[in-house]
N, C-alpha and C positions, 0 to 999 in steps of 0.2 A: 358790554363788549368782552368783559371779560370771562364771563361764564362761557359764552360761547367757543373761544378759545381753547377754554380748558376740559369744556367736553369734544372740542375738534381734534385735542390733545390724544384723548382719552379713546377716541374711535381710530386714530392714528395708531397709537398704542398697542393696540385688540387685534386689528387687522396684521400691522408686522408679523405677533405672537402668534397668531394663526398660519400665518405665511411659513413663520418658522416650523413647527410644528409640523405642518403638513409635506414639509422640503424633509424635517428629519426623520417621518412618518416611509416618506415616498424612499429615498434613502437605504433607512433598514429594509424593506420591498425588493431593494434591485440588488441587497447586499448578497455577501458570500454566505455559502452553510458550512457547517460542520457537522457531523457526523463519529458518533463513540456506541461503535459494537464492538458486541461481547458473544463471540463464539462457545457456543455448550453442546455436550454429547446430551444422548437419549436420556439420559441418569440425569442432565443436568450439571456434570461437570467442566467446568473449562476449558477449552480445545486452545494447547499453546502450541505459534510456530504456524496459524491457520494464515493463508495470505489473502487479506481481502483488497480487492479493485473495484472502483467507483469507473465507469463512462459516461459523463452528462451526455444527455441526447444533444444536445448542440456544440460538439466537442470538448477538446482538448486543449490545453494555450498551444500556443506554437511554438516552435523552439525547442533546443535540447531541454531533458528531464534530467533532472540533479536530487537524488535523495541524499538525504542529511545523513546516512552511513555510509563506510568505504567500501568499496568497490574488490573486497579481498573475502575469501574460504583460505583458512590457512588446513593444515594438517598436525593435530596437536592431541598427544596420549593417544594416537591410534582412533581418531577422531577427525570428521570436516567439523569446523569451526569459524560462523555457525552452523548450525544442523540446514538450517534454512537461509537464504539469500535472496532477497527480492532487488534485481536490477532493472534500469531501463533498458532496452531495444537498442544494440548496436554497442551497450557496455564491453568491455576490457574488465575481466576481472582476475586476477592476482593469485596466484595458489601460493604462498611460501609453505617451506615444509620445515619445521618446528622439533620433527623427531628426529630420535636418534639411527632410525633406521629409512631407510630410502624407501619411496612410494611413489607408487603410477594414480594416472588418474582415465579413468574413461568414461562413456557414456553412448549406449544406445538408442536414447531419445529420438524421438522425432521432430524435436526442435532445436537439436545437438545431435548429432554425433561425432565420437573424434578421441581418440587417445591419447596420452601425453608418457612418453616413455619413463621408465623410473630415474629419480632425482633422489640427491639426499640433503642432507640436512644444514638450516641456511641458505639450501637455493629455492629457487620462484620460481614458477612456470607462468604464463600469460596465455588466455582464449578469451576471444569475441566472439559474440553471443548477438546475431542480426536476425534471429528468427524468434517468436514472440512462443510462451507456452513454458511447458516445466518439462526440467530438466533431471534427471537422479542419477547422480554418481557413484563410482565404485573405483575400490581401487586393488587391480589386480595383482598384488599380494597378501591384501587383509580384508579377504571377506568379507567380516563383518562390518566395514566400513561405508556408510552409508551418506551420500548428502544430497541435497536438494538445491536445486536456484529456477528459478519464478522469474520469466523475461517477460514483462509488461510496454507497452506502450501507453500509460496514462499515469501522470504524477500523481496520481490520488491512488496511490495503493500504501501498503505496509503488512507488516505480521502482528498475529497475537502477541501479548505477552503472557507469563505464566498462568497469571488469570483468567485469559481467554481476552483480552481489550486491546481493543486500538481503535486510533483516534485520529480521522483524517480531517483536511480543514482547507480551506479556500475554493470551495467547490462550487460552480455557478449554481442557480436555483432552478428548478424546473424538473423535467422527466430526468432520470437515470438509469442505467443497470446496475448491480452491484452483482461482483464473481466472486465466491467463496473456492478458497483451494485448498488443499492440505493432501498428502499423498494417501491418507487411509481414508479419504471420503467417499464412500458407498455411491459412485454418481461416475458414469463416464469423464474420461479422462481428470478424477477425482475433482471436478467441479460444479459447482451447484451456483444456478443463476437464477435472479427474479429483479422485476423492474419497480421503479420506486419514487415519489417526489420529494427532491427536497427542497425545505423551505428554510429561507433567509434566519439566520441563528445557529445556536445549538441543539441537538433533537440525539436521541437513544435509540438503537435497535438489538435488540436479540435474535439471533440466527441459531436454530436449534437443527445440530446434521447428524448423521448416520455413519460411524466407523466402522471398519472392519475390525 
């Protein structure tokens, strides 16, 4: 009687562990992806400040989108800072002005437009931004003054960093698009699209674009 047992133990045993197995098997399957590209020019150099967007073919979560930076372009040494700005759809974002001399801000855009008379220094301006696309600013005393913001609908976006990387995550598994932007991108309204599967894990892609 007792042998019996202890191989009934033993088949007892095997089956759980396979149970488990195949739950934590099935699991990683239906997990989330991540995704770490690295944007590079023709030469092969790192394209920093590129903004890339993920859209799973079966959406988007619901609910407001919340990136882990603020929500502000200040005006600093004759400079938007940062160069680049990637918000959500319907953001509020914050201009303070940093210098010593007073500065306008405007924008032709087609997904903006809108002036903002000159301010000086220590004050803030405020604009929402409810239309999706990029935005490029100027400001009509310093020419040379140049800045970007990127209005997204999908929390799976971000910019390069100096390297050309970034590294988005919690993304469902299955078909995607992924949108490369950056203002000198050789591609109508500087974007370059191609569609993509991801799978459950971590996975790499290199996106090699064309600058002007």
């Amino acid at each position: 009687m007792g042998r019996p047992l202890l191989l009934t133990a033993v088949i007892l045993l095997l089956v759980v562990t396979g149970l488990g197995l195949s739950t934590a098997n099935d699991a990683h399957a239906a997990g989330s992806a991540s995704l770490r590209v690295q944007i590079t020019d023709e030469r092969g150099m790192p394209v920093r400040d590129a903004v890339v967007e993920i859209h799973p073919a079966s959406g988007v979560p619901s609910g407001p989108i919340r990136f882990p930076w603020r929500m502000g372009m200040a005006q600093r040494d004759l400079q938007f800072a940062p160069g680049t700005l990637v918000i959500a759809r319907g953001s509020t974002v914050a201009f303070p002005n940093l210098d010593r001399v007073r500065h306008s801000i405007y924008s032709f855009s087609e997904a903006a437009r809108f002036e903002i008379d000159l301010y000086g220094r220590e004050q803030t301006r405020t604009k929402s931004f409810p239309v999706t696309g990029s935005v490029k600013l100027g400001c009509n005393i310093h020419d040379e003054m140049r800045g970007y913001i990127r209005v997204t609908d999908t929390p799976f976006a971000g910019k390069t960093d100096a390297n050309g990387y970034v590294t988005l995550s919690g993304m469902p598994t299955g078909a995607a698009r992924i949108t490369t932007w950056h203002p000198q991108l050789r591609a109508p309204g500087g974007e370059h699209r191609f569609n993509l599967r991801m799978a459950a894990g971590s996975a790499s892609q290199q996106i090699k674009v064309r600058l002007r």
